[in-house]
N, C-alpha and C positions, 0 to 999 in steps of 0.2 A: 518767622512765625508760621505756623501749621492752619494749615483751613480746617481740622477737626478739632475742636473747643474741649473735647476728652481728651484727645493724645495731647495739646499742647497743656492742659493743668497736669499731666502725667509728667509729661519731660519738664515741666516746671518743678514740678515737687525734684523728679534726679535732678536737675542742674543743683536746686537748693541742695540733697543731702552728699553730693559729691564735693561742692563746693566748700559746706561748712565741715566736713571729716577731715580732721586733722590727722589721723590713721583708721584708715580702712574703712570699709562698708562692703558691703553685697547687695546686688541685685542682681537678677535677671531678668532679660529681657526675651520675648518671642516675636520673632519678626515672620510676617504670612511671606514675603518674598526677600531678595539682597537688596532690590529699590527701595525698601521700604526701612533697611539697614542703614543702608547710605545715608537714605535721607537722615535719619535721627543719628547717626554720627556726624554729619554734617553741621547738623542743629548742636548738636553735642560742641564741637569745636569751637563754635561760634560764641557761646556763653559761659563756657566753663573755665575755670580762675586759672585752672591747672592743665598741665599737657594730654590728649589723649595719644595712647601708646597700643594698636592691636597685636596682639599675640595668638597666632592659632594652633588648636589643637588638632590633634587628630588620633588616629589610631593607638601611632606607633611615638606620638607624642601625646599623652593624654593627662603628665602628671603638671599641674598646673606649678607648681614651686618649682618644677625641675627648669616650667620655661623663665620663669622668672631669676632663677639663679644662674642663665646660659646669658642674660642681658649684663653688658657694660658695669662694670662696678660704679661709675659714674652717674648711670643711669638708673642706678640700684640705689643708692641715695637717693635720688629727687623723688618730689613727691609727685604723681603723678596719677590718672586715672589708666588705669590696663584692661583695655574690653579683651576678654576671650572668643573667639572666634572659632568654631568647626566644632562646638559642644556634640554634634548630631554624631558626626565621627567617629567622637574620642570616646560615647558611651560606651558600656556602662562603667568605664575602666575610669572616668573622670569623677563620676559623684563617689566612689569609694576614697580618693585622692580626695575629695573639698569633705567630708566628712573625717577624715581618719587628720586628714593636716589644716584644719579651717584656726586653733588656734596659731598656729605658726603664722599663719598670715599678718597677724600681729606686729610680728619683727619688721615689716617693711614698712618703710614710709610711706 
């Protein structure tokens, strides 16, 4: 449980809509430091029905399908929650990618 009564009805609300998405959702998240990452992935792990999987981006990695289709075909079926990571990085070359392919996202479990 979180000592701030706002972030933990916040990550209450994610666990719920991660939880009940039978395909797909978006959010994101803005974290003031990685402690503070940590922690809510942590909290994340704890409650969530489904696996969480980090994938990071970066520069010279920014197209988010592209990371997801380099993952296990195995791993590509299951249902799973996939935090992105190195958003900061990968701009502005990532929100053109989650804008031009956010239907595609669809296709994955």
């Amino acid at each position: 449980m979180l000592d701030n009564p706002a972030l933990e009805e916040t990550l209450q609300r994610l666990v719920t809509l991660l939880n009940a998405s039978e395909r797909g959702a978006w959010t994101f998240a803005l974290y003031d430091n990685e402690s503070g990452r940590q922690r809510m992935r942590q909290e994340l792990v704890l409650r969530l029905s489904v696996p969480l999987m980090d994938v990071a981006l970066d520069a010279g990695h920014a197209n988010p399908l592209a990371a997801l289709d380099a993952l296990p075909a195995a791993v590509q079926r299951q249902r799973l929650v996939v935090s992105y990571t190195g958003l900061e990085a990968a701009m502005p070359a990532v929100f053109g990618y989650l804008d031009l392919q956010r239907d595609a996202f669809s296709d994955y479990p």
